[in-house]
C-alpha positions as CSV (number, residue, x, y, z in Angstrom):
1,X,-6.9,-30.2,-1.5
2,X,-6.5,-29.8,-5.1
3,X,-9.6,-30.1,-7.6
4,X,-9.5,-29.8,-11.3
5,X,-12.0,-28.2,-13.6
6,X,-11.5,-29.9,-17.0
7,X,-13.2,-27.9,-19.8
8,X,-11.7,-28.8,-22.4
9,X,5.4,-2.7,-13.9
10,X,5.9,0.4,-15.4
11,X,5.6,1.0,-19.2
12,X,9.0,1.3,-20.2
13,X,9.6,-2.3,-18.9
14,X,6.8,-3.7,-21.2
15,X,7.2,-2.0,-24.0
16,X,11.1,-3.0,-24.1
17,X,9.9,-7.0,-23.4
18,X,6.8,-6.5,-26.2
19,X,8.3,-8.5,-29.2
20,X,8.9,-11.7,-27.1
21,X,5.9,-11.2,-24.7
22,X,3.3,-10.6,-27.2
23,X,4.4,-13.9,-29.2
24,X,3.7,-15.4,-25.7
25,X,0.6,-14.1,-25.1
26,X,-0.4,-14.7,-28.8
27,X,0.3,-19.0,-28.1
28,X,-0.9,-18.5,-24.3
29,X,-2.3,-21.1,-22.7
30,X,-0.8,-23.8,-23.8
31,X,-1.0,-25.7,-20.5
32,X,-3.0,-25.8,-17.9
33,X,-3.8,-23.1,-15.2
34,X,-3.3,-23.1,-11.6
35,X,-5.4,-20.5,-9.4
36,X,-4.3,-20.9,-5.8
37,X,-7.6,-20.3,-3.8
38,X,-5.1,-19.8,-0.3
39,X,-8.7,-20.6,1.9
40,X,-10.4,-24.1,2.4
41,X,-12.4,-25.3,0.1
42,X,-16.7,-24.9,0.4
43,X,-16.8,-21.0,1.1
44,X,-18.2,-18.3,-0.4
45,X,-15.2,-17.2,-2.3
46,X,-13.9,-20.5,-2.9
47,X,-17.6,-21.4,-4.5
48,X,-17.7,-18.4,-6.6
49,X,-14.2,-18.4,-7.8
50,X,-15.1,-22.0,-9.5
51,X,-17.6,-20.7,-11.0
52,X,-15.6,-18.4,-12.5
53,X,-12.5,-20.5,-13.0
54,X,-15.0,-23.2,-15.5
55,X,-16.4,-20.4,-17.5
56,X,-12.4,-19.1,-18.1
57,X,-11.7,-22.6,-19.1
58,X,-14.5,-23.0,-21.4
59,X,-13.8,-19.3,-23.3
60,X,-9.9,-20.7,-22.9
61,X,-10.3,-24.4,-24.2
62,X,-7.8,-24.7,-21.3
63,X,-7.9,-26.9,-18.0
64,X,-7.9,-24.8,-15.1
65,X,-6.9,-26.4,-11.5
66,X,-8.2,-24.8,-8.2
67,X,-5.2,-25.3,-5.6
68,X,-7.0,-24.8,-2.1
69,X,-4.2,-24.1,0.5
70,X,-5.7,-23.1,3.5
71,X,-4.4,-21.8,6.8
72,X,-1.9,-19.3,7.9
73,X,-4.5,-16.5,7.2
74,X,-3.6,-17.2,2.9
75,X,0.0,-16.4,3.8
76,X,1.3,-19.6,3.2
77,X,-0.8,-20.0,-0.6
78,X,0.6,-16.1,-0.9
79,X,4.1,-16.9,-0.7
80,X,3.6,-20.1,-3.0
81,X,2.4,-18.0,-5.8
82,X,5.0,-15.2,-4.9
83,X,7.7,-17.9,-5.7
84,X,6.2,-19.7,-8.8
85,X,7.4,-18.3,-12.9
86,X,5.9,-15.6,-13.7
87,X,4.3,-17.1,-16.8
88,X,0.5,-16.5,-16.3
89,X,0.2,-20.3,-15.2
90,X,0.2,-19.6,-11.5
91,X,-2.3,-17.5,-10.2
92,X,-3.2,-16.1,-6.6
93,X,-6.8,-15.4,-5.0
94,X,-6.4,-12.5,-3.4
95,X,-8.3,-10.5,-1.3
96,X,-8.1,-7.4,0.6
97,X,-8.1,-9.7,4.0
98,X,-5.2,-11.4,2.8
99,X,-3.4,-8.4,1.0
100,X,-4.5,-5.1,3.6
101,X,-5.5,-6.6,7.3
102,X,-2.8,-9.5,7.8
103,X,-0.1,-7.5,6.9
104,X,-1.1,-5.1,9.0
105,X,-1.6,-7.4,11.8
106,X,1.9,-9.4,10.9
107,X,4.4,-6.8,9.7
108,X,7.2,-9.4,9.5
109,X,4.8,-11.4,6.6
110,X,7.0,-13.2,3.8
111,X,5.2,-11.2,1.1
112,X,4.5,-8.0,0.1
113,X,1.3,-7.4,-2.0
114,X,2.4,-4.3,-3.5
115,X,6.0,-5.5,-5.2
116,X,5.7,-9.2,-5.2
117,X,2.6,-9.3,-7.3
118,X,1.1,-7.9,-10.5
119,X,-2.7,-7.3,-10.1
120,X,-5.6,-8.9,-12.9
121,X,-8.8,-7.8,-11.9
122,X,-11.2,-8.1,-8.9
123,X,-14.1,-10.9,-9.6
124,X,-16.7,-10.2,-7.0
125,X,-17.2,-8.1,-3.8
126,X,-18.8,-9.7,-0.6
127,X,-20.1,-6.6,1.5
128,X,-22.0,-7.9,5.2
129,X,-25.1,-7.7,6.5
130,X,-25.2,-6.3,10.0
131,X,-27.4,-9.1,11.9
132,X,-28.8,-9.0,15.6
133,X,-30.8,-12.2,17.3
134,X,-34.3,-11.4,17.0
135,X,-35.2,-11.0,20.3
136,X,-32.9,-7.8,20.4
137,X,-35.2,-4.6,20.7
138,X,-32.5,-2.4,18.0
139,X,-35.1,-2.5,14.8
140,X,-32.4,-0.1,13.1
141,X,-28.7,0.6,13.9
142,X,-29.7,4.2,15.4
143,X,-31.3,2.1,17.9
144,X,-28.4,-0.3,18.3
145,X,-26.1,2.3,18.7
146,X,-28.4,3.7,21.6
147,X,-29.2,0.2,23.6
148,X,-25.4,0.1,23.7
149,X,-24.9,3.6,25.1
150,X,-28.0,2.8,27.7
151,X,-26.3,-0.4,29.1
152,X,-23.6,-0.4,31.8
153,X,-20.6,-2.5,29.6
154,X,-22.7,-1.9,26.3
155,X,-22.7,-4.5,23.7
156,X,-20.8,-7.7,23.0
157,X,-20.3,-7.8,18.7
158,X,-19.0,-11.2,17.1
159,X,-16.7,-11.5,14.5
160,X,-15.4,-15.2,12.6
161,X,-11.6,-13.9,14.0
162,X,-9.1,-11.6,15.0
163,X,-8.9,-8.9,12.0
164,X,-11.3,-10.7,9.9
165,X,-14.4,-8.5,8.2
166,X,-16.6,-8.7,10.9
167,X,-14.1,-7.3,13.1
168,X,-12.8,-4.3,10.9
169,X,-17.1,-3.6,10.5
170,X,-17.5,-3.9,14.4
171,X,-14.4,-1.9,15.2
172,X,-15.6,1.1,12.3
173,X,-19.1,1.2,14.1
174,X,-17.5,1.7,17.7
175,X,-14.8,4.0,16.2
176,X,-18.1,5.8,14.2
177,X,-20.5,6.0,16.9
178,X,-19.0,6.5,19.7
179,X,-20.8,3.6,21.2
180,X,-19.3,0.9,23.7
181,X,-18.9,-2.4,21.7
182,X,-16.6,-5.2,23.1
183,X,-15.2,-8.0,20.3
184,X,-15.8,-11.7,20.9
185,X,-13.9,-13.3,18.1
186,X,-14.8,-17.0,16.5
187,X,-13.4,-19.9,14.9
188,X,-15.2,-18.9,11.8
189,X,-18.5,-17.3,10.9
190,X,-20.6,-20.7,11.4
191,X,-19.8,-20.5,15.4
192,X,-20.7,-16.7,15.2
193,X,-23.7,-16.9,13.5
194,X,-25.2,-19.7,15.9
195,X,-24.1,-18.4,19.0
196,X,-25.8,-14.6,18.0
197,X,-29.2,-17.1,16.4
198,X,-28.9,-18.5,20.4
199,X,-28.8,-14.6,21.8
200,X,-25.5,-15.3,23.4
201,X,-23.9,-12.0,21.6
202,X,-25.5,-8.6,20.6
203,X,-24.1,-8.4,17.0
204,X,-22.1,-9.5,14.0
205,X,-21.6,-8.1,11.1
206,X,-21.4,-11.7,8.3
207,X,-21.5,-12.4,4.7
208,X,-25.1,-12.8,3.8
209,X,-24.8,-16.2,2.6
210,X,-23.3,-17.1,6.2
211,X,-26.3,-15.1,7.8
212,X,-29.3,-15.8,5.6
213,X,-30.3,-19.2,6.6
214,X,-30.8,-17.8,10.2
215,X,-32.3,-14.8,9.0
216,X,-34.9,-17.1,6.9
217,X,-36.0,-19.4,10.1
218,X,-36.8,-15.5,11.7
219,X,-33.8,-16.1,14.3
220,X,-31.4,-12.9,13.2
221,X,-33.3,-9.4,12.0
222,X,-30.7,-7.8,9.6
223,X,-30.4,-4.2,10.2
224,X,-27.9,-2.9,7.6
225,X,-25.3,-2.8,4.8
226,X,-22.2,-2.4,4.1
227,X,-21.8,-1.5,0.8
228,X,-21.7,1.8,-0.7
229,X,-25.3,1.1,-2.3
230,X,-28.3,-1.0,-1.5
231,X,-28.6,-5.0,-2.6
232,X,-30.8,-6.2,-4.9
233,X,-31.0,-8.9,-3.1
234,X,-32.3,-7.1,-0.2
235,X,-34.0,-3.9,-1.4
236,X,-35.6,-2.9,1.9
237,X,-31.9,-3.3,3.7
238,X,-30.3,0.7,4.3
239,X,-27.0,0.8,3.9
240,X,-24.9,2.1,6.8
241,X,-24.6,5.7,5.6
242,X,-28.5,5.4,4.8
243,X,-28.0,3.9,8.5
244,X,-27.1,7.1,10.2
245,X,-22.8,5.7,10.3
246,X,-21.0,6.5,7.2
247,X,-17.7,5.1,7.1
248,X,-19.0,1.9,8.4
249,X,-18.3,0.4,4.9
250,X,-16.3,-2.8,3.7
251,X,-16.6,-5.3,1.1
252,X,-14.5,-8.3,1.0
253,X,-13.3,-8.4,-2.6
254,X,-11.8,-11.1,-4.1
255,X,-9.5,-11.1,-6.8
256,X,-7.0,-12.6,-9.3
257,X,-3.0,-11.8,-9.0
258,X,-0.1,-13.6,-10.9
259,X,3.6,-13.3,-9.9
260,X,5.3,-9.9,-10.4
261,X,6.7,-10.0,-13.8
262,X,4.2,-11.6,-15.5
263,X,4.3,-10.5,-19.3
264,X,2.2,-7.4,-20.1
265,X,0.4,-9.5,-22.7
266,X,-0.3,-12.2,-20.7
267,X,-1.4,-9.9,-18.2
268,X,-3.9,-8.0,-20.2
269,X,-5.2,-11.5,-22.1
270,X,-6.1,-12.5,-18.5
271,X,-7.9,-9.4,-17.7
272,X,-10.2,-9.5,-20.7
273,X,-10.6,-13.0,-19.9
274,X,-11.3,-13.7,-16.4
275,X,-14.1,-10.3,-17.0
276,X,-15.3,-11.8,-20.2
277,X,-16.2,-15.3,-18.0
278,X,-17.3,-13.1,-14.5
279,X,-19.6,-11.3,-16.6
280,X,-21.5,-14.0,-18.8
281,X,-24.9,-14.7,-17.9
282,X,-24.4,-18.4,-16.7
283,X,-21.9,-16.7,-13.8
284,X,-24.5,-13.8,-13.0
285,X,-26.9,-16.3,-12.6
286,X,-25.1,-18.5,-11.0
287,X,-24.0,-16.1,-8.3
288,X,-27.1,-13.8,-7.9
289,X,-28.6,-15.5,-5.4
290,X,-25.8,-15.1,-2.9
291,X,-26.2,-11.4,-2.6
292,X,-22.6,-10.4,-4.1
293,X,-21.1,-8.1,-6.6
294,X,-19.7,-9.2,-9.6
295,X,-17.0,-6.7,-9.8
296,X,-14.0,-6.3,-12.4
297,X,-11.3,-3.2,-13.0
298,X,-8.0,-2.9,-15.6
299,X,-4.9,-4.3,-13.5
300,X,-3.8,-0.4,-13.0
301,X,-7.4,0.5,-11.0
302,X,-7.2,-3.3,-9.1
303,X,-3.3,-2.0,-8.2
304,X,-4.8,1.5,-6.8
305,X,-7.4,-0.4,-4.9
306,X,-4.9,-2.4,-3.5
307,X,-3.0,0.1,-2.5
308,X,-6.2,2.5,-0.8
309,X,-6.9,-0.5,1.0
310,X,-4.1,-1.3,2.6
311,X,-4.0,2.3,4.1
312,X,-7.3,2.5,5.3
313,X,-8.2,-0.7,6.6
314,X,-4.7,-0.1,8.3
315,X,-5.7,2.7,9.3
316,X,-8.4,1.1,11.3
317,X,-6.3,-1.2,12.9
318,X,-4.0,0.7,14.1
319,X,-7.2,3.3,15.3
320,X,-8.6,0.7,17.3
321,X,-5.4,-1.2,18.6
322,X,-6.3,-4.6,17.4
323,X,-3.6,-6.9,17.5
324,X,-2.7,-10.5,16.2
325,X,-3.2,-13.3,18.4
């Protein structure tokens, strides 16, 4: 599905390409922009990347085009943008799903995030609430930890897949406490979040805007989060350190990549703008009410986040032996 928004390396290698790069980054855009958004369409990061992608094309008096290609875990829309020119009008959502777990799950993966891709910025982080039905008796995850230990088998936790967020969280809270916690996987966080509203699963850690509506009809009591500080969004919410389980910490970032190669000029034009449209009011506002971070970095910092992701959260798969299926 394809919808349009109508608005309108090392140092050496760039400086020796400055001269012709900078005269095109001084006429840059002259056509339109293609963001391939490798998830289906209607999700949070899908949603909040066209926000995003307007505002660009309004400070850009350019047409921007959000190419959804879904499936395959993003490899597929990975490699797409891994093959296009390197000319700043093919970009890549990335994430650290996409870029850290898969290829940890997949080793043989066509792509790799480090070499085939030159990193923009980071747009927004989505950290998880940790969510139990509300009959559960845990009213904090000290006491989750301990109904688990207490029961023969412990606790079932759901996740929306095999190596998605919810699983890396529940895996880092077994791995932290110690505490017997078996993985039921979904089709997606909608199943997961109904199934634990229905008391048919002990856990799940879930986007807040995948949780909330449950959490509003009094059928899921969120316990924690994931993030490094406290949502203002959800003030009274400790965070999983604040918890009693540092290291039980992940937010989903999302954020842009273009082809490796991509003109140092171009590359920093696209920085300054994609931050300049993520951080105008009509985005924060926009955005606010789904509990995320609007986040942004130079391309050098989003390249060493990359890179500290893929060897922790591969860290943790290979800790707790999870395995594609």
């Amino acid at each position: 599905m394809r919808t349009t928004i109508v608005l309108a390396c090392t140092a050496a290698a760039w400086l020796a390409a400055a001269p012709a790069a900078s005269a095109q980054g001084d006429s840059y855009p002259s056509r339109p922009i293609t963001i391939i958004v490798p998830f289906p369409p209607g999700g949070s990061s899908d949603v909040v990347t066209r926000i995003v992608a307007q505002k660009l094309a309004d400070n850009l008096k350019a047409n921007v085009v959000i190419d959804n290609r879904g499936g395959g875990g993003g490899a597929p829309g990975a490699i797409a943008a891994k093959q296009a020119a390197p000319d700043g009008y093919t970009l890549l959502l990335a994430n650290n799903g996409l870029f850290a777990i898969l290829p940890a799950l997949t080793p043989n993966i066509n792509f790799d995030p480090l070499k085939d891709f030159q990193p923009i910025t980071p747009i927004v982080t989505f950290p998880s609430v940790l969510v139990v039905p509300d009959a559960s008796p845990a009213r904090n995850v000290k006491d989750l930890v301990a109904l688990a230990k207490s029961k023969p088998g412990g606790l079932n936790f759901a996740s929306q897949g095999v190596g998605s967020g919810g699983h890396i969280l529940g895996e880092m809270l077994r791995l932290n406490s110690g505490a017997p916690f078996t993985h039921v996987p979904y089709r997606g966080a909608g199943p997961a979040v109904s199934d634990l509203a229905a008391g048919n699963v002990d856990l799940l850690f879930s986007s807040y805007v995948s949780a909330i509506g449950q959490v509003q009809a009094g059928k899921l009591r969120v316990l924690g989060w994931t993030a490094t500080k406290r949502a203002a969004a959800l003030p009274d919410v400790p965070t999983m350190a604040e918890a009693g389980f540092p290291g039980t910490e992940l937010e989903i970032w999302h954020g842009i990549v273009a082809p490796a190669g991509t003109p140092a000029p171009i590359v920093r034009k696209l920085n300054e703008e994609i931050i300049k449209a993520a951080k105008s009011p009509e985005v924060l506002s926009k955005v606010a009410p789904q509990a995320v971070e609007m986040s942004t970095l130079s391309p050098a910092e989003f390249a060493k986040l990359i890179a500290t992701d893929i060897d922790v959260l591969g860290k943790v798969i290979r800790d707790a032996g999870i395995k594609a299926q």
